[in-house]
C-alpha positions as CSV (number, residue, x, y, z in Angstrom):
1,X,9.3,4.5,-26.4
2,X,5.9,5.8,-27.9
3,X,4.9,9.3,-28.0
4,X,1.4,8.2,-26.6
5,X,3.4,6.9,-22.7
6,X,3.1,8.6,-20.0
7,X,6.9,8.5,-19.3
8,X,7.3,9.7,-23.6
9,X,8.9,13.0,-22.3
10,X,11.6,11.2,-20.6
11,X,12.7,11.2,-24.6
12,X,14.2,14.7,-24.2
13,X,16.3,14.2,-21.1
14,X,17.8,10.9,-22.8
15,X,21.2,10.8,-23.4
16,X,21.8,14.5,-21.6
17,X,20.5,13.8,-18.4
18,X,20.2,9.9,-17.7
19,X,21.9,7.7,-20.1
20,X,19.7,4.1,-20.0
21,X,16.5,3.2,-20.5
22,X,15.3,4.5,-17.0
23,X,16.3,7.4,-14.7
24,X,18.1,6.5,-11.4
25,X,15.6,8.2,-8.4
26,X,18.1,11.4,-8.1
27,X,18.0,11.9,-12.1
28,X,14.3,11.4,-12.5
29,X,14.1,13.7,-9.5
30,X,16.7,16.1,-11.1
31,X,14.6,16.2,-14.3
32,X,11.2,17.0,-12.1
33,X,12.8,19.5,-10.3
34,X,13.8,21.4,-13.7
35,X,10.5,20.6,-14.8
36,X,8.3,22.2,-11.4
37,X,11.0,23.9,-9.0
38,X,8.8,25.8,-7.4
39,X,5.8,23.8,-7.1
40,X,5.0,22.1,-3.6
41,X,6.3,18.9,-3.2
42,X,6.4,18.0,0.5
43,X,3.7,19.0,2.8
44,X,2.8,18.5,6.7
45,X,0.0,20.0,9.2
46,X,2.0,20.3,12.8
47,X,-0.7,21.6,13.1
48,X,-0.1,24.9,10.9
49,X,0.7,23.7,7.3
50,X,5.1,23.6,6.3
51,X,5.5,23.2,2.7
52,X,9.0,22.4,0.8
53,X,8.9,23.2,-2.5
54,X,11.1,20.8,-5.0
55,X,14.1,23.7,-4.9
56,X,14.0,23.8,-2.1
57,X,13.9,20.2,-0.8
58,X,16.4,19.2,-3.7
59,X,19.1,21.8,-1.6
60,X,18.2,19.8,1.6
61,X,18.6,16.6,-0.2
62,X,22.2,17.6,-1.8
63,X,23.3,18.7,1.4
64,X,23.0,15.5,3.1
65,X,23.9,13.5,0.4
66,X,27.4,15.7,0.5
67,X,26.8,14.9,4.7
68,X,26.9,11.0,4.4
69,X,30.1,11.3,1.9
70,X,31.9,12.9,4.4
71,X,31.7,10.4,6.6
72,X,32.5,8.0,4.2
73,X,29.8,6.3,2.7
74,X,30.4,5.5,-0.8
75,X,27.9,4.0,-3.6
76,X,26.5,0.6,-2.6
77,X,27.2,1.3,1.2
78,X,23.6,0.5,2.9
79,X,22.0,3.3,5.6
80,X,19.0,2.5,7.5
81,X,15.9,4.6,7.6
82,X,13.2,4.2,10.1
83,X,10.7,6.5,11.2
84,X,7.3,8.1,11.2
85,X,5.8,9.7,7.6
86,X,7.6,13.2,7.4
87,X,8.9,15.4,4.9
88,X,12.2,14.7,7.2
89,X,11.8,11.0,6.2
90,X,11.6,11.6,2.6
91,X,14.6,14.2,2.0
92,X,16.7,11.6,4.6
93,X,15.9,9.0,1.7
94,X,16.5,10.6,-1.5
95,X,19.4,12.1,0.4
96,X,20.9,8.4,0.7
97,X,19.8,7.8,-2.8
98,X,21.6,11.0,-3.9
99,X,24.9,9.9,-2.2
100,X,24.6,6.7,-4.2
101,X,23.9,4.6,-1.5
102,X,21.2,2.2,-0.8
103,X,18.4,3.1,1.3
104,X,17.3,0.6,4.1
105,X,13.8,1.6,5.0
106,X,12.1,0.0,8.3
107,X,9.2,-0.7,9.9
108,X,9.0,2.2,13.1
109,X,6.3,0.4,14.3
110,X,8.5,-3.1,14.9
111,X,9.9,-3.5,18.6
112,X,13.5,-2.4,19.3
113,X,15.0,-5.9,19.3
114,X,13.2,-6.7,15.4
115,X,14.3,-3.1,14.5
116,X,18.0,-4.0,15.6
117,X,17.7,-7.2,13.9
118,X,17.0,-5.6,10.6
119,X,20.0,-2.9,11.1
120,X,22.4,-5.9,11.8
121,X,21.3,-7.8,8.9
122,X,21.5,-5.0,6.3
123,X,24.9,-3.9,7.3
124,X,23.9,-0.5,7.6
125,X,26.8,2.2,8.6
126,X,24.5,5.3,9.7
127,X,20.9,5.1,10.6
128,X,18.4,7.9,10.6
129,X,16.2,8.1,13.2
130,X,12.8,9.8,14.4
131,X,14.1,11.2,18.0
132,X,11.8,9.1,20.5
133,X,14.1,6.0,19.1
134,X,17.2,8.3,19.6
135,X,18.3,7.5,22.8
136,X,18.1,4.0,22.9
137,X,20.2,3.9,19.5
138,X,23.0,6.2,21.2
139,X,23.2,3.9,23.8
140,X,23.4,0.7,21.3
141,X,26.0,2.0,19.6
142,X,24.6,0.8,16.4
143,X,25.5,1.7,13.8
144,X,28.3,4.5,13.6
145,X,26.7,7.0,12.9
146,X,23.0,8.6,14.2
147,X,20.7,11.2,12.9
148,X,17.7,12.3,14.5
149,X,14.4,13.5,12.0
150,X,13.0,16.0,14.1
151,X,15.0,19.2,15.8
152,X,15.7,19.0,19.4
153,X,17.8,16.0,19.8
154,X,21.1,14.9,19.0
155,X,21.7,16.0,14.9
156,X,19.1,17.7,13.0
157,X,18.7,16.3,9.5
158,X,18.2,19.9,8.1
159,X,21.7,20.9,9.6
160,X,23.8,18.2,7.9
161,X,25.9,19.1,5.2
162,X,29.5,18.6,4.0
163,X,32.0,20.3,1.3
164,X,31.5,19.9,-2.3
165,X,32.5,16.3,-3.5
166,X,32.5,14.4,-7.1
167,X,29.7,11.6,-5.6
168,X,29.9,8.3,-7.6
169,X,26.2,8.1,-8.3
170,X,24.4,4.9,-8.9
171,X,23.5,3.5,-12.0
172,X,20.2,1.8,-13.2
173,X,20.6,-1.7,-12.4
174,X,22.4,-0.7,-9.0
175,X,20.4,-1.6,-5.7
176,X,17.9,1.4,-5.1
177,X,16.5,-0.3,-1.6
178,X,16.8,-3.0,0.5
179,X,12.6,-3.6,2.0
180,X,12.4,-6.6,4.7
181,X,9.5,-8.0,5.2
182,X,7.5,-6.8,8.1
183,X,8.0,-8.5,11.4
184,X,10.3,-11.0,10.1
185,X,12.3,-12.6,13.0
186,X,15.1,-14.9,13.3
187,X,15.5,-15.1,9.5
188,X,15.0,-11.7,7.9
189,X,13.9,-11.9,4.5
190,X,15.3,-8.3,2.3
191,X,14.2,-7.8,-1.1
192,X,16.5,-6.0,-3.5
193,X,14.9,-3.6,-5.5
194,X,16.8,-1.8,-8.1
195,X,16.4,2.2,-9.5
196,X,14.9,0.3,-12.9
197,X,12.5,-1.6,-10.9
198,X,11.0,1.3,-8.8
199,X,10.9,4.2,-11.4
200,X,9.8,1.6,-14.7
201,X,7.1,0.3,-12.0
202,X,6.4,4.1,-11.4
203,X,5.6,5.0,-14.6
204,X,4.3,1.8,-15.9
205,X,1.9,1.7,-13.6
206,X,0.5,5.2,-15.0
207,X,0.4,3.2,-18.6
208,X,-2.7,0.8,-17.6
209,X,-4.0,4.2,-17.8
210,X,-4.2,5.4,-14.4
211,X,-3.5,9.3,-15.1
212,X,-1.3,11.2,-12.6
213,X,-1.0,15.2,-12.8
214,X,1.5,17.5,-11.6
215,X,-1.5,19.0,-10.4
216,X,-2.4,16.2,-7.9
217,X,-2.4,16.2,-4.5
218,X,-1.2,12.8,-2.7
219,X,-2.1,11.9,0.7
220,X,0.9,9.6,2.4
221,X,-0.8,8.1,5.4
222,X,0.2,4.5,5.2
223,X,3.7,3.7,6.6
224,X,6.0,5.2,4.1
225,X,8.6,1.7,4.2
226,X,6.6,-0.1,2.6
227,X,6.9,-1.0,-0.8
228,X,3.0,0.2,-1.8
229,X,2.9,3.2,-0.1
230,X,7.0,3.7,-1.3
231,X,6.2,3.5,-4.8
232,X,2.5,4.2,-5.3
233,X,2.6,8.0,-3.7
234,X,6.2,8.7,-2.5
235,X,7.4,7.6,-5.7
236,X,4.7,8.5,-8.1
237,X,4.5,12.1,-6.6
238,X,8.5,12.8,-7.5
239,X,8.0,11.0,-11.2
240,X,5.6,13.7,-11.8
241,X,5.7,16.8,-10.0
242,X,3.1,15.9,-7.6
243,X,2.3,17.6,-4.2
244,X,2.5,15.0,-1.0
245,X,0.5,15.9,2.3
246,X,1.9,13.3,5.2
247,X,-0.7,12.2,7.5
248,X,0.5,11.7,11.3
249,X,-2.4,9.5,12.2
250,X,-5.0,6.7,11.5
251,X,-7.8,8.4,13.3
252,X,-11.1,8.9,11.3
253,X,-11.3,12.6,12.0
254,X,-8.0,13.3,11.4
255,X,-7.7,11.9,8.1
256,X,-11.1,14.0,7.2
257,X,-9.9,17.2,8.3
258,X,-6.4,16.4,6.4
259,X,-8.0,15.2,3.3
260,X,-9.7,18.9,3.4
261,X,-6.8,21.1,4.7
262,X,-4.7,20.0,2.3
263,X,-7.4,19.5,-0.8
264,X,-6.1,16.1,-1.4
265,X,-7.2,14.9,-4.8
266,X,-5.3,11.5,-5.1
267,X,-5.7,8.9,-1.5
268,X,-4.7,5.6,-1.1
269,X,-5.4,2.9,1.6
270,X,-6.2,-0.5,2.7
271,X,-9.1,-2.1,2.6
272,X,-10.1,-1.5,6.3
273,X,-9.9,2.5,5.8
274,X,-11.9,2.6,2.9
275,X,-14.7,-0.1,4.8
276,X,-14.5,2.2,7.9
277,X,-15.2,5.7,5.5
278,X,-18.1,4.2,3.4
279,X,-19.5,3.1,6.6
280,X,-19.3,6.4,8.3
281,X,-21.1,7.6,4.7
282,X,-24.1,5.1,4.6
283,X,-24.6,6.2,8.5
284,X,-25.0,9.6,8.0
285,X,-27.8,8.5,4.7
286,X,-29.5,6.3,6.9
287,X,-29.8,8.6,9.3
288,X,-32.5,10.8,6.7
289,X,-35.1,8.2,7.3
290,X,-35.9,5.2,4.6
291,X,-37.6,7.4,2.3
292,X,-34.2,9.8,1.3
293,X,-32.1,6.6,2.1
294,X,-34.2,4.7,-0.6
295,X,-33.8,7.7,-3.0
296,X,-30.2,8.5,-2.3
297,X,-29.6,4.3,-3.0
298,X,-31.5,4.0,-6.4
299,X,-29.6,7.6,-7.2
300,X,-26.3,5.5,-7.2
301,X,-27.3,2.6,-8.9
302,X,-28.2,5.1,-11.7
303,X,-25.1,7.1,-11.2
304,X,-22.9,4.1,-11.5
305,X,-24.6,2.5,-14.3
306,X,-24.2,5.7,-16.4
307,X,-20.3,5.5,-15.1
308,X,-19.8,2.2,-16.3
309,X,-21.8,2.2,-19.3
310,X,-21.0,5.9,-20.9
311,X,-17.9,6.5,-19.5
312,X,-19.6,9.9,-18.1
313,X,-19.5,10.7,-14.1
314,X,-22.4,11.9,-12.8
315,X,-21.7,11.1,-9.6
316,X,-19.6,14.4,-8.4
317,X,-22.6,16.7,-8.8
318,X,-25.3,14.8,-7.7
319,X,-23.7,13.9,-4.6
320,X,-21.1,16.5,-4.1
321,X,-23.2,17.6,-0.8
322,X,-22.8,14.0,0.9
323,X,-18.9,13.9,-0.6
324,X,-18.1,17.7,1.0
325,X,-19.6,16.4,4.3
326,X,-17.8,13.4,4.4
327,X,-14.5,15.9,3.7
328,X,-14.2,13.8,0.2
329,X,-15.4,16.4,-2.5
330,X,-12.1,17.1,-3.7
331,X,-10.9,13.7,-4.6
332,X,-10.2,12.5,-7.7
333,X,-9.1,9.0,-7.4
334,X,-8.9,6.7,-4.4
335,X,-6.7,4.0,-4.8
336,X,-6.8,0.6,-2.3
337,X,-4.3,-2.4,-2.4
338,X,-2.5,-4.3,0.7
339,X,-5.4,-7.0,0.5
340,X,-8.8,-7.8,-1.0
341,X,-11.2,-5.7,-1.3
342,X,-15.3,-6.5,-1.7
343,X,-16.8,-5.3,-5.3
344,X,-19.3,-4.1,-3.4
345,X,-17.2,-1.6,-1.5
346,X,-15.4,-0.5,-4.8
347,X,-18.9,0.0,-6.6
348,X,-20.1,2.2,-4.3
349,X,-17.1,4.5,-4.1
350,X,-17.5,4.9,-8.1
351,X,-21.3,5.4,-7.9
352,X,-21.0,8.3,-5.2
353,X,-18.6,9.8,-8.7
354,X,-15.0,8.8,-6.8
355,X,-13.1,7.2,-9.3
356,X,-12.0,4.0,-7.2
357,X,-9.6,1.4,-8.4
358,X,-8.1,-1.3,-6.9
359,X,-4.2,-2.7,-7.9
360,X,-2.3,-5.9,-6.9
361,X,1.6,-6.4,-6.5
362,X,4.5,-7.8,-4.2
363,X,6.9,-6.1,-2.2
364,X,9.2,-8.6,-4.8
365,X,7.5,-7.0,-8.1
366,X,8.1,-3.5,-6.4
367,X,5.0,-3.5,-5.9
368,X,2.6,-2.7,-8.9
369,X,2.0,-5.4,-11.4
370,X,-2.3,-4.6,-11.8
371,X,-4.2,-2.0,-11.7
372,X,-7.4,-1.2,-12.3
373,X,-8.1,1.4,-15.4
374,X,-10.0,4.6,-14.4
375,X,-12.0,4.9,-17.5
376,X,-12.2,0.7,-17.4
377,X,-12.3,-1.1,-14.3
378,X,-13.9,-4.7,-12.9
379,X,-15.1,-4.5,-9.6
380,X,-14.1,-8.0,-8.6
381,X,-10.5,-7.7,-10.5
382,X,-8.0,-6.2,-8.5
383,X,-6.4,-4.9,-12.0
384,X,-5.1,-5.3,-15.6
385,X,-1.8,-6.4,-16.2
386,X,0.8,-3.2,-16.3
387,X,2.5,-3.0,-19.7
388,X,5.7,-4.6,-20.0
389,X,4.6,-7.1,-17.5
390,X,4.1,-10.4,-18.6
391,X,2.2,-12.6,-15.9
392,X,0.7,-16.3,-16.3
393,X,-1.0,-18.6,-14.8
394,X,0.6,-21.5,-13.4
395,X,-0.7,-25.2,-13.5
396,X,-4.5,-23.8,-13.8
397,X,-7.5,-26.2,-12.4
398,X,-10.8,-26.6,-14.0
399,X,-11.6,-22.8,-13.3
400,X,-9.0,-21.5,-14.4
401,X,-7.2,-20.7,-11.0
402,X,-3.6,-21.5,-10.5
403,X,-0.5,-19.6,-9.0
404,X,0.1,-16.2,-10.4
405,X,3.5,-16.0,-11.6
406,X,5.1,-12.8,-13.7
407,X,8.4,-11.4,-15.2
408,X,9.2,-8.2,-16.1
409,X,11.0,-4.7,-15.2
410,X,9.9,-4.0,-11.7
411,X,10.7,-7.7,-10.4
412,X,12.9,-7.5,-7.3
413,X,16.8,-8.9,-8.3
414,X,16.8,-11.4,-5.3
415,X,16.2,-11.5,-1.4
416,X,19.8,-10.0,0.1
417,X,22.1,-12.1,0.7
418,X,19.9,-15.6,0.7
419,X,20.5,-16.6,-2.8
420,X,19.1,-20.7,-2.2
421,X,15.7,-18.1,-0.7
422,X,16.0,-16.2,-4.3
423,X,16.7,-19.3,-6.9
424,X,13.6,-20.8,-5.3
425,X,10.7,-18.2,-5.6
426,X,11.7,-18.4,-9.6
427,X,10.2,-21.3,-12.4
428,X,13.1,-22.5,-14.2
429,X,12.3,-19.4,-17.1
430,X,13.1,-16.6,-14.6
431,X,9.1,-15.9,-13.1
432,X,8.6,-14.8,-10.4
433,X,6.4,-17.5,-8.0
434,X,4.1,-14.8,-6.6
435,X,2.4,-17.3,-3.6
436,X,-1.1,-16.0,-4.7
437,X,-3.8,-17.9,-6.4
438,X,-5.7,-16.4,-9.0
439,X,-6.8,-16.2,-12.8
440,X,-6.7,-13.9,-16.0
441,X,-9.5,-13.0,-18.4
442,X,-9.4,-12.3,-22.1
443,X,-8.6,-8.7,-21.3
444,X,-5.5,-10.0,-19.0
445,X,-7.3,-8.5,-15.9
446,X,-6.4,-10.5,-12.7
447,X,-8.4,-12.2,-10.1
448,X,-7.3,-13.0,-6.9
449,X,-8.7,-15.8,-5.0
450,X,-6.1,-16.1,-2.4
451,X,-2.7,-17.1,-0.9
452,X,-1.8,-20.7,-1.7
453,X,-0.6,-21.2,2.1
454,X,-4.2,-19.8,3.0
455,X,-6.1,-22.7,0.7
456,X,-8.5,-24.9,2.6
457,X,-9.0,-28.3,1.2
458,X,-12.9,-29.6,2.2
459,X,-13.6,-33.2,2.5
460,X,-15.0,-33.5,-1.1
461,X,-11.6,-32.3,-2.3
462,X,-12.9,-28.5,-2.9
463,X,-11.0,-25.6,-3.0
464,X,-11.6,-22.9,-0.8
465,X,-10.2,-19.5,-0.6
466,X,-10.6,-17.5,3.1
467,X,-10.1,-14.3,1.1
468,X,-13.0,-14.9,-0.6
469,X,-15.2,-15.6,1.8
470,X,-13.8,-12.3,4.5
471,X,-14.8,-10.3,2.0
472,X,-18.3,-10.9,2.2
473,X,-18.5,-9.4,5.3
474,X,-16.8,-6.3,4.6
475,X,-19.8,-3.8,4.7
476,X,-21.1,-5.3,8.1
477,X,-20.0,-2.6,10.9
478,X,-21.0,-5.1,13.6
479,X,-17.3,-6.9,12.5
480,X,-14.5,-5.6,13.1
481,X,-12.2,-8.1,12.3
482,X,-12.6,-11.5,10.6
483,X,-10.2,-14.2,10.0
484,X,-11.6,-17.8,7.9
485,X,-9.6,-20.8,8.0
486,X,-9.6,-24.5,8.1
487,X,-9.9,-26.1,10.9
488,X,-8.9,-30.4,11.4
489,X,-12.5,-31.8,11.5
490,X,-10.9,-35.3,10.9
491,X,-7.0,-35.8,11.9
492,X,-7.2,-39.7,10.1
493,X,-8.6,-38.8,7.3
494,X,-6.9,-35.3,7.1
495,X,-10.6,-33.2,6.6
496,X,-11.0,-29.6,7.1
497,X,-13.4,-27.9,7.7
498,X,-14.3,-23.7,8.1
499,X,-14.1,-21.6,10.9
500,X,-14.1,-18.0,11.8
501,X,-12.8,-15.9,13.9
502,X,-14.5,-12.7,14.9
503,X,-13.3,-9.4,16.6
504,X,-17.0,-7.3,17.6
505,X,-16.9,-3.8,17.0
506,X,-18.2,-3.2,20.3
507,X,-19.2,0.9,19.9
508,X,-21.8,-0.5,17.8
509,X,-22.9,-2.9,19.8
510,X,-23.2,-0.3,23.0
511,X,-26.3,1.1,24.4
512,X,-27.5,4.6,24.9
513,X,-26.1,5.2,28.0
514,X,-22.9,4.0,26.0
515,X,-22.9,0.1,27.8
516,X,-21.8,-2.4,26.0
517,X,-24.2,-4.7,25.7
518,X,-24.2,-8.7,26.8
519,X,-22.4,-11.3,25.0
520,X,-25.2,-13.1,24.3
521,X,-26.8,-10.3,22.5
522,X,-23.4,-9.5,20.5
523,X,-23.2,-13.9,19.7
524,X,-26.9,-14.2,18.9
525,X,-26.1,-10.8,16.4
526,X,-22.9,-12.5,14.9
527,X,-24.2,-15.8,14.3
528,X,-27.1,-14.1,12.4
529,X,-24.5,-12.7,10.2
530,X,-22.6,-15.8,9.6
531,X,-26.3,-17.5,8.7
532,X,-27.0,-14.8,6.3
533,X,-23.5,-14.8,4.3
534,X,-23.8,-18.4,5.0
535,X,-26.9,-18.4,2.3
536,X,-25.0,-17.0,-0.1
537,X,-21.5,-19.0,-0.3
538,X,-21.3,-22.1,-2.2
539,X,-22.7,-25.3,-0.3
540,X,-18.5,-25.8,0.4
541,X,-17.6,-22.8,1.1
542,X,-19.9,-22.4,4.5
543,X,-18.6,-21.5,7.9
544,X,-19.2,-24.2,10.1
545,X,-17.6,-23.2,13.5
546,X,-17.4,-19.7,14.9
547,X,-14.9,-18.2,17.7
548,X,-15.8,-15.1,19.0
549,X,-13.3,-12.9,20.4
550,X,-12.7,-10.6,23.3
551,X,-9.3,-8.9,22.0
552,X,-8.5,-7.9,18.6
553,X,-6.0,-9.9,16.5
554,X,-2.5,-8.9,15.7
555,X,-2.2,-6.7,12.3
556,X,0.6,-5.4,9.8
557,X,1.2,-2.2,9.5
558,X,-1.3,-1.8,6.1
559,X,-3.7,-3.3,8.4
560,X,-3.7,-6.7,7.9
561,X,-4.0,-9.5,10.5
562,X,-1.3,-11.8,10.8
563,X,-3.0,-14.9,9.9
564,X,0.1,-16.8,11.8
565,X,-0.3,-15.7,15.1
566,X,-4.2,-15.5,15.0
């Protein structure tokens, strides 16, 4: 490995510490701990801050590792993990990992019925659980074996422990962790993810460059069981040292006061949270009257221009006031991924002196296979291709755009127990079929244009791409939600055409007595909307047909709406 790779000091630990080409989790979390014992690595507000450092957590870690081998579980044996972000959650899963088992991590938000689905199909023999899901898994009787996350009820993760005991421990091409794919019902889909696919991923991902210090200070406030929040600050923290504050809730002035309690240098998010913070920024700017607004605007474009052009970041001192009021000063980086995000959304985030990227992956590539560079990104790109990737286009049209499919390291080593599922998202020469639509430039950075399921196909036999289009609206606070798809203009002739669907955001549209105001009103202002972005699409791209709605549409867990039962 060269010298000049973020992961080059693994060098030293070769051969006396891990023996392949990657760490395992536990070793490359052995190593970090020799590295920065007494550094903070876990960190919550309840509301007074608790702070584990990495001694300390690695002792709770080993103790319920020697905990599940008591009662039998052996390496390869799967145990289920579901509950809200928590240091409690993260020593419960290196603890399985360190017992050289294989972690099941689920969805807390699914029902009870999907939730005991995915325990049954994963074979899981002990479960931990946060303790308002406690009772209803004593009385199920599923699995074996139940541990509660938080003190007060039934077992106390922090209590466990068990005798000293030679544990098999996993190797590097062993199963690391079994993710299903959210909401999946009937016909779970689990995707096997190795220790070399998570921890290569980890640290290839730092390659593109995207710098990560032991220094940093990671915010977790995206569900932790899934793959991008898993890998790109759970796992990223423990490859480097890292601190990790877990946020409780998705409420705008939570986050804030987090992000500023806990002097959070490193945030990731979806595409909604970041829309939903810039806004609350332009508001307050606004709010000084054109004349500072107009300032304040021409102020970025010369801030970002100097950014892109000199590689210099103005940005943080001329507008570290706005950024301490907005409780942002002391980030570093802000990182988005889980869907598409508007270049004009990540421009602004780099003129006001954040660095802002944007990355791309798959649960199935673990997840990172893009990411933006820090020191060079493209706004419309969600990323360069992470070394040791190798990703291509397949069967490109006249623009270039085909079905991104890659091989490499982090790809997942099939979907659990489903191999007919597994042999069929791979060509013939072992790439991985990603679903997405997209295309490289010269510099392999990737653009997105959409999921192939998603495509539209107009009367005049155009391509077009909803992605594309949603994000146009993305800096409108009048919308809430948007969902663009085809609609059968012509059943005979099989012709699409494209509609919208639109979820208000009704505070905006209430008065000052705090009424919400008529639906004419709130239809008159979303048509004008659609006419305006309508002006700028393509002649075949334009939204033809437009459903307003009176409740929200269904959404993942990163805050995406199911396009399926929309």
């Amino acid at each position: 490995m060269s010298e000049s790779t973020p992961w080059a000091f693994l060098d030293a630990y070769r051969g006396k510490d891990f023996k392949g080409q990657w760490p395992t989790l536990p070793e490359m979390y052995r190593i970090i701990v020799s590295r920065f014992g007494e550094r903070f690595c876990f960190t919550v507000y309840e509301p007074d801050r608790i702070s584990l450092n990495y001694r300390e957590s690695l002792e709770r870690i080993e103790a319920a590792a020697r905990w599940l081998h008591a009662k039998g579980i052996r390496r390869g044996d799967k145990v289920a993990l579901t509950g809200k972000n928590s240091p409690e959650w993260a020593v419960a899963y290196l603890g399985i990992l360190f017992a050289g088992a294989v972690v099941v991590p689920i969805d807390y938000q699914l029902k009870n019925d999907e939730l005991d689905l995915l325990i049954r199909t994963s074979g899981a023999k002990i479960l931990f659980v946060d303790e308002e899901k406690y009772e209803h898994y004593r009385a199920l009787g599923l699995p074996k074996e139940l541990v509660s996350l938080k003190k007060g009820i039934g077992t106390y993760l922090y209590d466990l422990d068990g005798p000293p005991a030679e544990i098999e421990q996993a190797r590097e091409e062993d199963l690391a962790a079994i993710l299903f794919t959210s909401g999946t019902m009937g016909n779970p889909k689990g995707v096997m993810l190795t220790h070399k696919n998570l921890v290569s991923d980890c640290y290839l991902a730092q390659g593109t460059p995207f710098p990560v210090y032991h220094t940093d200070v990671f915010y977790a406030l995206l569900p932790l069981h899934h793959a991008y929040t898993m890998l790109a600050v759970f796992i990223e923290v423990i490859s480097t040292g890292a601190e990790l504050v877990f946020g409780k809730k998705m409420v705008t002035p939570i986050i804030l006061k987090e992000l500023k309690q806990g002097k959070i240098t490193v945030f990731l998010g979806v595409p909604l949270l970041f829309n939903k913070l810039l806004a609350g920024i332009l508001r307050g700017i606004r709010a000084k009257g054109p004349i500072v607004y107009g300032l304040i605007n021409a102020l970025m474009g010369l801030s970002g221009f100097i950014k892109k052009v000199f590689k210099v970041n103005p940005g943080k001192k001329i507008f570290h006031a706005i950024l301490e009021q907005a409780s942002l000063s002391t980030l570093r980086v802000c990182v988005c991924g889980g869907g598409p995000l508007a270049p004009s959304v990540f421009r602004k985030y780099n003129q006001l002196g954040i660095d802002f990227v944007q990355g791309y992956g798959l649960t199935e590539t673990s997840p990172i296979i893009n990411l933006n560079p820090t020191t060079h990104y493209k706004e419309a790109s969600v990323g360069k291709v992470v070394p040791q990737a190798d990703m291509k286009i397949l069967n490109p049209d006249e623009r270039g755009i085909g079905e991104v499919i890659v091989k490499g390291p982090m790809v997942m080593k099939g979907y659990y127990e489903m191999p007919e599922e597994t042999a069929a998202s791979f060509t013939a020469d072992g790439y991985l079929k990603t679903g997405d639509l997209g295309y490289l430039d010269d510099e392999q950075y990737l653009y997105l244009t959409g999921r192939a399921k998603n495509m539209i196909v107009t009367d005049g036999g155009k391509n077009v791409y909803p992605e594309e289009i949603e994000n146009e609206f993305q800096l409108f606070d009048e919308i809430e939600q948007i969902l663009v798809r085809g609609f059968v203009r012509d059943k005979k002739m099989k012709i699409e055409g494209i509609e919208a669907l639109v979820y208000p955001n009704f505070e905006v549209f209430k008065d000052s007595g705090g009424a919400v105001k008529g639906k004419e009103e709130i239809k008159s202002r979303i048509e004008g909307i659609i006419a305006e972005v309508n002006q700028r699409l393509l002649s075949y791209q334009k939204i033809e047909r437009i459903t307003i709605l009176d409740e929200p549409m269904e959404m993942t867990t990163t805050k995406k709406i199911k396009r399926d039962a929309a």
